[in-house]
C-alpha positions in Angstrom: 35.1 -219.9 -32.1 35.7 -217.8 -29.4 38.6 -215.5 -29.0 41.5 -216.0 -26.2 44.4 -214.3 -24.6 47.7 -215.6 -23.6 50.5 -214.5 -21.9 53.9 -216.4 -22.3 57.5 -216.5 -23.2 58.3 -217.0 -27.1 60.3 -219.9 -26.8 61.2 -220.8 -30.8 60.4 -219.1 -33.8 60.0 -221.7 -36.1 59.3 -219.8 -39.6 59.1 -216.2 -40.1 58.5 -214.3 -43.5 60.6 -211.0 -44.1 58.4 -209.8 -46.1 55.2 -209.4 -44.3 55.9 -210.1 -40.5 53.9 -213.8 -41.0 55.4 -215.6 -37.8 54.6 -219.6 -36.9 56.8 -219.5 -33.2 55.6 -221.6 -30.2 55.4 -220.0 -26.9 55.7 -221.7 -23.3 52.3 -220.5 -21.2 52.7 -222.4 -18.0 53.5 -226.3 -18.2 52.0 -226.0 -22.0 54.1 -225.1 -25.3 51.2 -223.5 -27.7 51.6 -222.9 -31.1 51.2 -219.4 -32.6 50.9 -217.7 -36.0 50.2 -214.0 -37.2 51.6 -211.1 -38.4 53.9 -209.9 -35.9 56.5 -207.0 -35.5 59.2 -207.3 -34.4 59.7 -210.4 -32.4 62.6 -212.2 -30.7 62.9 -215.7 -29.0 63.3 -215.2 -25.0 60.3 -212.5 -25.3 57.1 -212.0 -23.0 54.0 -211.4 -24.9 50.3 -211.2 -25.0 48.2 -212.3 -28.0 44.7 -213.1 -28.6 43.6 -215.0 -31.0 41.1 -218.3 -32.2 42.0 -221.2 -31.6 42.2 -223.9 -34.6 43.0 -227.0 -35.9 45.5 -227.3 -38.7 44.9 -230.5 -40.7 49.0 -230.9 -40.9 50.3 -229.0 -37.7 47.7 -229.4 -35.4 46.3 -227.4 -33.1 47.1 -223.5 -33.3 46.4 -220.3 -32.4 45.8 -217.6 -34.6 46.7 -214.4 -33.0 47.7 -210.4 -32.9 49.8 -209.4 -30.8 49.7 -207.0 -27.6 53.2 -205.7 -26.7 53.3 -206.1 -22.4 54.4 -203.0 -20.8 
């Protein structure tokens, strides 16, 4: 698998774990909503970020990206 960057506005965090920053949210890149998890920071809905990551396919939820995160400047 081949590792990919996106840019895009979180648009709903759909599960995130106190704990240890583990973070399932979808983000809107374009016309496309993509599904994201990782181990993020900080992160709020409404945000612009850049993550790179494999993409997968999650026998339950589908398709996903598995990312870190790159805070935009």
């Amino acid at each position: 698998m081949s590792m990919k960057t996106i840019t895009g506005y979180v648009e709903i965090i759909t599960f995130r774990n106190e704990e240890n920053g583990y973070t399932v949210l979808t983000m809107s890149v374009g016309k496309k909503d993509v599904k994201v998890t990782g181990v993020f920071g900080y992160i709020g809905e409404g945000e612009y970020i850049e993550v790179e990551g494999e993409e997968v396919f999650h026998p339950v939820f589908g398709e996903q990206k598995i990312a870190s995160i790159t805070p935009i400047q």
